[in-house]
N, C-alpha and C positions, 0 to 999 in steps of 0.2 A: 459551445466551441472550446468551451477551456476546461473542465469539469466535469461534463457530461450531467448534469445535476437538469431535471425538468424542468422548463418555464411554462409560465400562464401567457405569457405574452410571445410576443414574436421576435426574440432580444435574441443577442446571438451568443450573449454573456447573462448568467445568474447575478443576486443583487451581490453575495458573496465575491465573486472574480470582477465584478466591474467595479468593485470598491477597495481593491487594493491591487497590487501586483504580486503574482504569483511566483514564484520560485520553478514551479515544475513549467513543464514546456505543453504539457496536457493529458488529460488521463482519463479514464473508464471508468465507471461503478455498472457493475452486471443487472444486478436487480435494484427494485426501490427495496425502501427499509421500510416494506410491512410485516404482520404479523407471522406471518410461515417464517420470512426470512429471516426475523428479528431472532423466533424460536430458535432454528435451525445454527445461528451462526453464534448465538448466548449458550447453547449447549456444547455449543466449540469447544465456545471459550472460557467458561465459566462452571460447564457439569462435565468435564473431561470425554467430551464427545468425540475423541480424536478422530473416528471415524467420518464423522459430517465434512473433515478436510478431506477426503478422499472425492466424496461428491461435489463440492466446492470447487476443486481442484480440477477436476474432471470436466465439469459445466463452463468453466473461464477459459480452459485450455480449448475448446471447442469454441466457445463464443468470442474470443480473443487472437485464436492462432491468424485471419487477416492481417490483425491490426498491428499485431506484430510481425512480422514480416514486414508491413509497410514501414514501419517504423525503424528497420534493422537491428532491434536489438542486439547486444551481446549477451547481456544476464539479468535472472530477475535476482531483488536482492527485495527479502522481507524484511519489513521494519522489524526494528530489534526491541526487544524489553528488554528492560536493564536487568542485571542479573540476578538481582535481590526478587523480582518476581517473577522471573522463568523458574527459577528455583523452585518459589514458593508454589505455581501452576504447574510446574513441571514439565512445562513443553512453550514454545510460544504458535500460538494459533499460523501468524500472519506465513512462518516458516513452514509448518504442515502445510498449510495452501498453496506456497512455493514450489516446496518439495511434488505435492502429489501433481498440480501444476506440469512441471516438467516432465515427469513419468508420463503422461499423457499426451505432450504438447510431442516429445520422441518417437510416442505410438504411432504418431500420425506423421512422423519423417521431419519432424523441425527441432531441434536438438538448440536450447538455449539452458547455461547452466543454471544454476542457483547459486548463488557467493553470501552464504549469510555470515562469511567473518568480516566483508569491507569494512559494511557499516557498525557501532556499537553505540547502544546508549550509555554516555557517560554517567548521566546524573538520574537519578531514580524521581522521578515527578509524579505528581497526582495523576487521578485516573480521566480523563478527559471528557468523560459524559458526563461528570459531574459541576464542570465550568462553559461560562458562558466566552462567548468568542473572544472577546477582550485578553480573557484569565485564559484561552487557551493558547494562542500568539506566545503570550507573555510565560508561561507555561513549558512550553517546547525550546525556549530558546535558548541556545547553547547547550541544549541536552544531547547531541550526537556529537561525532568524531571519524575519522575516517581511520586505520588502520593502514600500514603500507604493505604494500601488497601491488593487488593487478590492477591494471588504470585500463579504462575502457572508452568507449566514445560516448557509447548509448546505453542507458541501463532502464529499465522498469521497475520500480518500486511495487511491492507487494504488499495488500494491507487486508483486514477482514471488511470492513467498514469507514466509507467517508463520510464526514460530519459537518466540519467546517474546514479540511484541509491544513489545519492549522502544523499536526504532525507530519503529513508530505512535503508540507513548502518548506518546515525547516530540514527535512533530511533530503531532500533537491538543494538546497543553499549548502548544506555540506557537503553534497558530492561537488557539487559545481565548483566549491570552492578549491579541492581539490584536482581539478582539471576536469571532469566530466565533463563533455558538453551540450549532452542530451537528457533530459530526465523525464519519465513521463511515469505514469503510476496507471496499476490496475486495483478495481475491489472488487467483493464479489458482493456490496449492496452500499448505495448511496441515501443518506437521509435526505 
C-alpha cells in the first residue's frame, strides 16, 4: 500500500513502512530486483550503458502513465547526485530514466515535465548498497536542499532502484518542507 514492495503475508504494509513513518505519500517499483534486472540497471549505472535508460524509460512510462494521471502529477524530478559524482559517472542514471521517461510518457499524449534543478544533493554521501538501514536513514539526512524556483503541488520522484527508501523519504521531507504537498516516487525495480 505504501511502497509497492511484495509480501509473504496478507499485510497491507512491508516490515519496512510499518516500522517507521514515511515521508513520501506512496510509490512504484516496476520490477523486483533479480538477476536480468539487477544486470540491466548496474550497466546503467555503473558500465555507462546510457542506452538501457531509454528501455527503462520506455517500459515505466507505459507501465506508469495510469498511475500518473491518477495521481495528477505536475513533474518528475530525479533524485540528484551530488556533483562530485555526476561528474565522476558522467551522467546521473535516475535523470536519463526521467528524461527518456517523459519522451515517452508525451508519445502517448501526457506531457509531465522533468525539473532536475528543484532538487540538489548538497552533501556527497556514501554509496547506499553498501549500509545497512540504520547507516542508511542516518546517511541521507540533511543531504538534499531545494533550490528556488517552481513550486508545484504534486511531484513524482525518480530513482533507478528501491532498497530501503531511506533516499526517497528524505528528498519527500525536503520537498515537503518546502511546500510540496504531494510526493510519491516511481523505480524501475524494488529490492
Amino acid at each position: 500500500m505504501c511502497c509497492s514492495k511484495p509480501l509473504e503475508e496478507e499485510d497491507e504494509f512491508c516490515e519496512d513502512c510499518r516500522g517507521r513513518k514515511r515521508q513520501f505519500d506512496q510509490g512504484w517499483g516496476m520490477l523486483l530486483h533479480d538477476d536480468a534486472t539487477r544486470k540491466i540497471l548496474y550497466d546503467l549505472k555503473f558500465h555507462n550503458r546510457r542506452d538501457n535508460a531509454d528501455f527503462v524509460g520506455h517500459a515505466m512510462a507505459g507501465y506508469f502513465a495510469e498511475q500518473l494521471k491518477n495521481w495528477k502529477v505536475q513533474a518528475l524530478i530525479p533524485v540528484p547526485l551530488h556533483k562530485k559524482r555526476q561528474k565522476r559517472r558522467g551522467y546521473n542514471q535516475a535523470e536519463l530514466i526521467a528524461k527518456k521517461m517523459a519522451f515517452w510518457l508525451e508519445q502517448a499524449g501526457l506531457e509531465i515535465p522533468v525539473d532536475r534543478e528543484l532538487l540538489v544533493r548538497r552533501n556527497s554521501t556514501l554509496p547506499q548498497r553498501k549500509l545497512n538501514l540504520a547507516s542508511r536513514a542516518k546517511n541521507m539526512h540533511n543531504a538534499f536542499s531545494v533550490t528556488e524556483g517552481k513550486k508545484y503541488k504534486t511531484v513524482v520522484l525518480i530513482d533507478d532502484i528501491f532498497t530501503s527508501g531511506s533516499t526517497l523519504d528524505e528528498c519527500a521531507r525536503t520537498l515537503k518542507q518546502a511546500g510540496i504537498q504531494r510526493v510519491y516516487f516511481l523505480t524501475a525495480s524494488i529490492v
